[in-house]
N, CA and C atoms as an extended XYZ file, in Angstrom:
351
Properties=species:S:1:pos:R:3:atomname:S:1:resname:S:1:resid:I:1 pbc="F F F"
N        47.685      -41.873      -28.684 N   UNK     1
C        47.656      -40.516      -28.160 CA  UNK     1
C        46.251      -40.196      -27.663 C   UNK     1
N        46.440      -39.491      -26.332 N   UNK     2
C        45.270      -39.296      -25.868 CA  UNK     2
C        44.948      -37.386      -26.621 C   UNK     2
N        43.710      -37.147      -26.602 N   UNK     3
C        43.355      -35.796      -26.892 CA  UNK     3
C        43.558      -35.142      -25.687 C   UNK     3
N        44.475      -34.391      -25.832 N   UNK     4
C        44.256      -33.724      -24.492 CA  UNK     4
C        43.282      -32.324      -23.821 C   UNK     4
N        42.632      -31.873      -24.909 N   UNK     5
C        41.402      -30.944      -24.263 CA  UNK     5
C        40.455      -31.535      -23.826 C   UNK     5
N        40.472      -32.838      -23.692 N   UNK     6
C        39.237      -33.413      -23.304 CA  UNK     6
C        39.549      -34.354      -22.008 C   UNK     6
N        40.974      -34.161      -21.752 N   UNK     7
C        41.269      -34.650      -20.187 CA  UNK     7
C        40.702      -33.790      -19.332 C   UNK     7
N        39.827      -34.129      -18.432 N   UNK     8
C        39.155      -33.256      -17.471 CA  UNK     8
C        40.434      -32.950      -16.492 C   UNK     8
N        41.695      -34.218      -16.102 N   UNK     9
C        42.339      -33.892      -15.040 CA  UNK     9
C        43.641      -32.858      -15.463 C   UNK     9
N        43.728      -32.298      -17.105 N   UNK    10
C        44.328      -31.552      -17.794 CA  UNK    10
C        43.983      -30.330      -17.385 C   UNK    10
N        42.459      -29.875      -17.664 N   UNK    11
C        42.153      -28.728      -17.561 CA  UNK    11
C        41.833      -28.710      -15.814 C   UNK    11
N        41.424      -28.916      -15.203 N   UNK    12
C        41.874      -29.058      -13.768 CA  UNK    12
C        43.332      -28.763      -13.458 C   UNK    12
N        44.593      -29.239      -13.659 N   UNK    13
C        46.074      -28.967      -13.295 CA  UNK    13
C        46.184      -27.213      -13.758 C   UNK    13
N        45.751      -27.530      -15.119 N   UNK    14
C        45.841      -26.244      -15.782 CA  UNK    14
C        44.733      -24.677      -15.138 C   UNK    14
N        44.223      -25.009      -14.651 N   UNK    15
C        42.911      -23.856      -13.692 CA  UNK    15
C        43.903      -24.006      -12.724 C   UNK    15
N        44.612      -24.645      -11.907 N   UNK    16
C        45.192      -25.043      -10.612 CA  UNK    16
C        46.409      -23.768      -10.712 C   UNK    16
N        46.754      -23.955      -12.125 N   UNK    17
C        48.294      -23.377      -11.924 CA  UNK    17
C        47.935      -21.836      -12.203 C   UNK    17
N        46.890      -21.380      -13.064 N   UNK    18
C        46.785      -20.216      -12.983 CA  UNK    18
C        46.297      -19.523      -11.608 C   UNK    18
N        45.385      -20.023      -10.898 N   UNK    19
C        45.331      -19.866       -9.452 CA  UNK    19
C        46.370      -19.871       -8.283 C   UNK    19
N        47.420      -21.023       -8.661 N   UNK    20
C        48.431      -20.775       -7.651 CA  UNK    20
C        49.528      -19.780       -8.696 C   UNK    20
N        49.660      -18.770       -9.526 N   UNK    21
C        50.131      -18.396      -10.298 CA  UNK    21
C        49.611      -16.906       -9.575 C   UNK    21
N        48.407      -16.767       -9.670 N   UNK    22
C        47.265      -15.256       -8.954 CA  UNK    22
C        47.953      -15.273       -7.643 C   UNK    22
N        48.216      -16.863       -6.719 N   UNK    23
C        48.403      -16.379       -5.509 CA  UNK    23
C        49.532      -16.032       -4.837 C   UNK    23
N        50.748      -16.808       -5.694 N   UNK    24
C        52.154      -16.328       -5.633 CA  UNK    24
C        52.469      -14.948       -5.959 C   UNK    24
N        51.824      -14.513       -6.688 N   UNK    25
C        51.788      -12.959       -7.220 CA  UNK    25
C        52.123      -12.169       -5.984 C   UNK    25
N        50.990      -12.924       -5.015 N   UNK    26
C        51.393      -11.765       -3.612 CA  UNK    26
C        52.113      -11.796       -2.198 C   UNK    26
N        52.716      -12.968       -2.777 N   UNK    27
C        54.273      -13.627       -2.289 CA  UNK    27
C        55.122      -12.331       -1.939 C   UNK    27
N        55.564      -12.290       -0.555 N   UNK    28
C        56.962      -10.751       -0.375 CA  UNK    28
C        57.840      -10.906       -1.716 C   UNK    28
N        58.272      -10.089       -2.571 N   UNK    29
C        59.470      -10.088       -3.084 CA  UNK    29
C        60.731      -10.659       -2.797 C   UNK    29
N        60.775      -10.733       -1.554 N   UNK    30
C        62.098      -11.701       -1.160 CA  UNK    30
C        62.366      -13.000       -1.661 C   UNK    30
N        60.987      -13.539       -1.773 N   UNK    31
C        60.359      -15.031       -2.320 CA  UNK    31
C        60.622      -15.379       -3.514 C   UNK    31
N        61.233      -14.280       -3.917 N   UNK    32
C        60.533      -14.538       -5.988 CA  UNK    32
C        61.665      -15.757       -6.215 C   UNK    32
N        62.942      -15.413       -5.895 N   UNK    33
C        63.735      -16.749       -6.506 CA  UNK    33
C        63.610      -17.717       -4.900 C   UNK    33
N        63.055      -17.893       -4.163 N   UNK    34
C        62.906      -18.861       -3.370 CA  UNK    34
C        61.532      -19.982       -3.387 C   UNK    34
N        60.606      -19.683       -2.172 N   UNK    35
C        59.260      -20.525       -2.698 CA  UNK    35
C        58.759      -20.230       -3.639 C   UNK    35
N        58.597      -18.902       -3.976 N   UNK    36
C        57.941      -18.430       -5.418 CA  UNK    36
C        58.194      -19.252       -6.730 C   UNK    36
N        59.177      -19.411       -6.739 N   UNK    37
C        59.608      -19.777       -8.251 CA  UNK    37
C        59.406      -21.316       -8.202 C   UNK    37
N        59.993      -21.743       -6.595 N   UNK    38
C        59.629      -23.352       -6.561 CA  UNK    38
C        58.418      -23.875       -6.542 C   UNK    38
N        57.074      -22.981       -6.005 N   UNK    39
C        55.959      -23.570       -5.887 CA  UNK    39
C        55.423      -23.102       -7.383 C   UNK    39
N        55.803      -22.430       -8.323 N   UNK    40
C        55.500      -22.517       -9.392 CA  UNK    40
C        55.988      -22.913      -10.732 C   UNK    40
N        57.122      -23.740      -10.436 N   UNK    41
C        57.477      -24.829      -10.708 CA  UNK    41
C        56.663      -25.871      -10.920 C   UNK    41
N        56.614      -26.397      -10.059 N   UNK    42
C        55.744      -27.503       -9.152 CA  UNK    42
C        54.162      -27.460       -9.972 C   UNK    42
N        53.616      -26.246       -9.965 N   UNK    43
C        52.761      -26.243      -10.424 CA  UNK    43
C        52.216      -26.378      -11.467 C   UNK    43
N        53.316      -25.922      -12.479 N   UNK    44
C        53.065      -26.202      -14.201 CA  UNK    44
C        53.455      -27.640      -14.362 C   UNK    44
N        54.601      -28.044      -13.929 N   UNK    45
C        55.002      -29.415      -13.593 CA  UNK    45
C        53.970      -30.559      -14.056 C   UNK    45
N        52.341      -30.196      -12.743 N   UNK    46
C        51.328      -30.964      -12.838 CA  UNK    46
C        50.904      -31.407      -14.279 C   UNK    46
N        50.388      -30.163      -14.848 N   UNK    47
C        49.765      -30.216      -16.267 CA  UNK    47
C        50.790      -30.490      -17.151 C   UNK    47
N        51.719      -29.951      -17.285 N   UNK    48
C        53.004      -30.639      -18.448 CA  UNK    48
C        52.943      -31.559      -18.434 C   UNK    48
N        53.471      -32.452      -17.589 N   UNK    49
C        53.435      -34.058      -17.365 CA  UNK    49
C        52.281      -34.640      -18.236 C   UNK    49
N        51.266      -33.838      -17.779 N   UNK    50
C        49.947      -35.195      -18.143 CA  UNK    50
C        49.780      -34.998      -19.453 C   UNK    50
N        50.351      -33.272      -20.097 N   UNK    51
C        50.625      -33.405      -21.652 CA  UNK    51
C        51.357      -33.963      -22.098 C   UNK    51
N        52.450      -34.106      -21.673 N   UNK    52
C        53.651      -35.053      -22.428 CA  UNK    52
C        53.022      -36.578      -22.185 C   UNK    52
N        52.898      -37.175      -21.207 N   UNK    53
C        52.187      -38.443      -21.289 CA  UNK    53
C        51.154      -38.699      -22.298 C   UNK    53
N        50.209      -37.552      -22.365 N   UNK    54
C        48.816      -37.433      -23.477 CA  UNK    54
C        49.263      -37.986      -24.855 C   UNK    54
N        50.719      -37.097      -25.283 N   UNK    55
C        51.552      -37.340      -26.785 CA  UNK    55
C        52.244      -38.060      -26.808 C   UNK    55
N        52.236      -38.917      -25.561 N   UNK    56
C        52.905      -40.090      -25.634 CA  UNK    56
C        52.099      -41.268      -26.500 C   UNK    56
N        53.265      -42.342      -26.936 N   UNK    57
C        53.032      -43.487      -28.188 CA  UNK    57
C        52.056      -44.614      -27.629 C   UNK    57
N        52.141      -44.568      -26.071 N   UNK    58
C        51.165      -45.819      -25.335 CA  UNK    58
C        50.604      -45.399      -24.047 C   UNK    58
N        50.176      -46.096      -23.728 N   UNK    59
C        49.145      -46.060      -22.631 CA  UNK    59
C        50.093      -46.167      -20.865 C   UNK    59
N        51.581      -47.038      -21.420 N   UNK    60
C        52.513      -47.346      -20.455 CA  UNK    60
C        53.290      -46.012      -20.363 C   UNK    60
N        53.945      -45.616      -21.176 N   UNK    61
C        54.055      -44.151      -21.132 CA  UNK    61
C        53.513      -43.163      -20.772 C   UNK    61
N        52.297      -42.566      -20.987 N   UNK    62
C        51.316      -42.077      -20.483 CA  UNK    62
C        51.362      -42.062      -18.692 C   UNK    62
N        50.815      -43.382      -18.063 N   UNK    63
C        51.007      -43.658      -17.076 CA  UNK    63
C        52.469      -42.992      -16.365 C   UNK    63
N        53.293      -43.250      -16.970 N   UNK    64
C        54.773      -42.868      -16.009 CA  UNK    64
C        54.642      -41.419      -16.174 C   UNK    64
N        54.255      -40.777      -17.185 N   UNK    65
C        54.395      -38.984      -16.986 CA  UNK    65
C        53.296      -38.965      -16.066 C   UNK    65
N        52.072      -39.651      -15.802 N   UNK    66
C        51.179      -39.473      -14.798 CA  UNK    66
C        51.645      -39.072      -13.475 C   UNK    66
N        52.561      -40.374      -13.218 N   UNK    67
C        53.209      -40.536      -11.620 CA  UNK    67
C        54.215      -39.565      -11.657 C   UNK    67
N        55.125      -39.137      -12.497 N   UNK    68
C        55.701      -37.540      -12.629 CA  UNK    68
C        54.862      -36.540      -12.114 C   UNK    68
N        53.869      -36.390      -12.917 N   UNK    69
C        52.660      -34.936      -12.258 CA  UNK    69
C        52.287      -35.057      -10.850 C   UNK    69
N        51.960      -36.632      -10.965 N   UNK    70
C        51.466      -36.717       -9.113 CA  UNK    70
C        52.382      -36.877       -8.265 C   UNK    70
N        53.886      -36.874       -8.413 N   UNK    71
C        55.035      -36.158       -7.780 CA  UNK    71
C        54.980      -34.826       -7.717 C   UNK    71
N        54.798      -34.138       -8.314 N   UNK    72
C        54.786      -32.175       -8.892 CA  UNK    72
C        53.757      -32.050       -7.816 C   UNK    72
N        52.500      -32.908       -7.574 N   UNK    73
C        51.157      -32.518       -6.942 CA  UNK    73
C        51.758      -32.514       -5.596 C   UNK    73
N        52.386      -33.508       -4.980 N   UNK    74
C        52.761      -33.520       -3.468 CA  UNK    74
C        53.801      -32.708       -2.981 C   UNK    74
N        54.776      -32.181       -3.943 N   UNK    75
C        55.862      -31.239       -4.015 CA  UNK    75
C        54.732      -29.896       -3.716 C   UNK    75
N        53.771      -29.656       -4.441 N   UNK    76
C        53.399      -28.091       -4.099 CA  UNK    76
C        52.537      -28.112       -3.388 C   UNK    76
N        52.121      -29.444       -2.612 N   UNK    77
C        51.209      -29.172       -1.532 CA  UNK    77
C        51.985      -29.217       -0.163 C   UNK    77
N        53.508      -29.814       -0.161 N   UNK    78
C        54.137      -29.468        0.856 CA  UNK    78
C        54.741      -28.102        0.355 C   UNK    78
N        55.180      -27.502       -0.252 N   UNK    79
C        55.501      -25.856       -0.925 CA  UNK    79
C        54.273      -25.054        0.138 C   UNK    79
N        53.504      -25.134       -0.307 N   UNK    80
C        52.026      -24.163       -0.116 CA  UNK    80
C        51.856      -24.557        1.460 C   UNK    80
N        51.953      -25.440        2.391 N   UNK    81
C        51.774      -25.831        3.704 CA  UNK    81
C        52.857      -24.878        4.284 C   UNK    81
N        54.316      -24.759        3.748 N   UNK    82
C        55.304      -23.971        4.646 CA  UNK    82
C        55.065      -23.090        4.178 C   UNK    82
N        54.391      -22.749        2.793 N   UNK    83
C        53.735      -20.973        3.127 CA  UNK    83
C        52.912      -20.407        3.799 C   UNK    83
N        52.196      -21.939        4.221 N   UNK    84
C        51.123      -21.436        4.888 CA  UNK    84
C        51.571      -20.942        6.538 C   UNK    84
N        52.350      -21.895        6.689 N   UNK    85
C        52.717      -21.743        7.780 CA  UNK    85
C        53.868      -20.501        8.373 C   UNK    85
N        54.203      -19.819        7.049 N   UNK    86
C        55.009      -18.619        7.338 CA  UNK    86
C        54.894      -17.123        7.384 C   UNK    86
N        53.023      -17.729        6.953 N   UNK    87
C        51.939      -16.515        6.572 CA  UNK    87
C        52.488      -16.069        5.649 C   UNK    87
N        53.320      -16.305        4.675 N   UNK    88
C        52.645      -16.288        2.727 CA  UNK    88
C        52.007      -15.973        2.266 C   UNK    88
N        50.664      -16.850        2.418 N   UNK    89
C        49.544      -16.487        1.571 CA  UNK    89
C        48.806      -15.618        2.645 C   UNK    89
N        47.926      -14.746        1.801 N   UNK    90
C        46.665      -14.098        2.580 CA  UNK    90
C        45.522      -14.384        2.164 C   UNK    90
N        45.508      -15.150        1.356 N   UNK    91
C        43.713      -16.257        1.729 CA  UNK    91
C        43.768      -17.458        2.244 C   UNK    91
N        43.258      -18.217        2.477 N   UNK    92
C        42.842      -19.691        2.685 CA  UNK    92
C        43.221      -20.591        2.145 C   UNK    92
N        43.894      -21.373        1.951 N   UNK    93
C        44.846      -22.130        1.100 CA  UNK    93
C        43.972      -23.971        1.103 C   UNK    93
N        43.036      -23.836        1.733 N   UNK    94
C        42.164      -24.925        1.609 CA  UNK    94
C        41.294      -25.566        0.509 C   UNK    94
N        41.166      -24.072        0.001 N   UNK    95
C        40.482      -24.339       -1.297 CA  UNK    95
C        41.599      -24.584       -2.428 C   UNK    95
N        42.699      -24.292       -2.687 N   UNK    96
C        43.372      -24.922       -3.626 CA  UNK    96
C        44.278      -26.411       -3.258 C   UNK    96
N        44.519      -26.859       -2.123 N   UNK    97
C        44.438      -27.743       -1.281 CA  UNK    97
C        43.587      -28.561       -1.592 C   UNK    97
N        42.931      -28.483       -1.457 N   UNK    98
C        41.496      -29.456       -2.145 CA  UNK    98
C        41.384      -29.497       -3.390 C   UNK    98
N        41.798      -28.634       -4.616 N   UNK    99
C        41.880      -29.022       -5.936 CA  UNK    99
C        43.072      -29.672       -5.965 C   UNK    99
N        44.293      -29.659       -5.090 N   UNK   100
C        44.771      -30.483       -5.482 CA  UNK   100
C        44.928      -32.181       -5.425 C   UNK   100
N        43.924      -32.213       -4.275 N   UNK   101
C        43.285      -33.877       -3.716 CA  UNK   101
C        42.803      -34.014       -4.741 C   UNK   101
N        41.986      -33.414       -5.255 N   UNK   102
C        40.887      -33.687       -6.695 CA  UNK   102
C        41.627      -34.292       -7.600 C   UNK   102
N        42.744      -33.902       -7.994 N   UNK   103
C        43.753      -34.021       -9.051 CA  UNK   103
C        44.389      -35.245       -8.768 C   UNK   103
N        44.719      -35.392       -7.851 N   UNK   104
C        45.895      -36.524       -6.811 CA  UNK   104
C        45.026      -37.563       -7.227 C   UNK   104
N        43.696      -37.681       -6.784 N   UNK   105
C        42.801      -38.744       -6.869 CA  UNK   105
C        42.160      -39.253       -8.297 C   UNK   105
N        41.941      -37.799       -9.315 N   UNK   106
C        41.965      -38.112      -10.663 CA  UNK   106
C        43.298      -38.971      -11.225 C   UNK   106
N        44.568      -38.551      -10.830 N   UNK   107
C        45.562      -39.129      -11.488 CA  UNK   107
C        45.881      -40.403      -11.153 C   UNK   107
N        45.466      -40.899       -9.838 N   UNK   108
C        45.573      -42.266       -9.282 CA  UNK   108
C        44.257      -43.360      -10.191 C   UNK   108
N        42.922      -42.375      -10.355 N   UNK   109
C        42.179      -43.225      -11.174 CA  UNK   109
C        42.478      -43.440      -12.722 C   UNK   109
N        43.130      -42.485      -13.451 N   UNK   110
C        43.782      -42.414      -14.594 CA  UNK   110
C        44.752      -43.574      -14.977 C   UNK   110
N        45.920      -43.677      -14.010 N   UNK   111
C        46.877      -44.343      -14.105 CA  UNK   111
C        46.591      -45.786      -13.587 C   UNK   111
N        45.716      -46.066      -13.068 N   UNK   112
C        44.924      -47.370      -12.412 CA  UNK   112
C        44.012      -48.198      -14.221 C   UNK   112
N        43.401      -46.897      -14.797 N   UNK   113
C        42.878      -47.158      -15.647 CA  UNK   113
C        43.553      -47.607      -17.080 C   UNK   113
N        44.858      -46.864      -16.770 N   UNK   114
C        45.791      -47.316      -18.431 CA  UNK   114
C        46.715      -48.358      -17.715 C   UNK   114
N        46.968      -49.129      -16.386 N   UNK   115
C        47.991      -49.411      -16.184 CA  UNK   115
C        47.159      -51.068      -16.258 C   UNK   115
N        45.680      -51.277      -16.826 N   UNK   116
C        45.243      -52.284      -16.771 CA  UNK   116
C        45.144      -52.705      -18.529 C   UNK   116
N        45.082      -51.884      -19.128 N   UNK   117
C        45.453      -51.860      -20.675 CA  UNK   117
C        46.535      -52.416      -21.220 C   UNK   117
């Protein structure tokens, strides 16, 4: 078992989702059971995964809830692109866009790292 307060790419997913959590907030109402609910889905998705992998018994385990989260990661970055594109959001969607490369690229070095164990 890994500790999981001390996964940096944990608390990263987890900052991610409360941010896309602030920004769905100001999603039209029409949204709430449509992208709303799916891009925040998607978003807790990330960090669950890498907890359930964390309490997982091995390192091979671990790894597969990894590639779960970094499924969840590409799911809400195409989510957040057709919001972007439907004018959805009213900030800049670049900057959480980019935490989620951060993440994408943490979880590829993560799972690179236990999948040699």
């Amino acid at each position: 078992m890994h500790n999981l307060k001390e996964l940096k790419i944990w608390q990263k997913a987890v900052d991610l989702a409360t941010e896309v959590y602030r920004l769905t907030s100001e999603f039209p109402k029409e949204e709430k059971y449509g992208l709303t609910s799916q891009i925040r889905r998607s978003v807790v998705s990330i960090s669950s995964n890498i907890a359930e992998g964390a309490g997982r018994n091995s390192d091979k385990e671990f790894a597969h809830f990894l590639g779960i989260s970094n499924g969840s990661s590409y799911e809400l970055q195409t989510q957040l692109l057709i919001s972007k594109n439907l004018g959805l959001a009213s900030i800049n969607l670049e900057d959480v866009l980019d935490q989620i490369d951060q993440i994408q690229k943490m979880n590829y070095s993560l799972q690179q790292k236990l999948n040699q164990n």
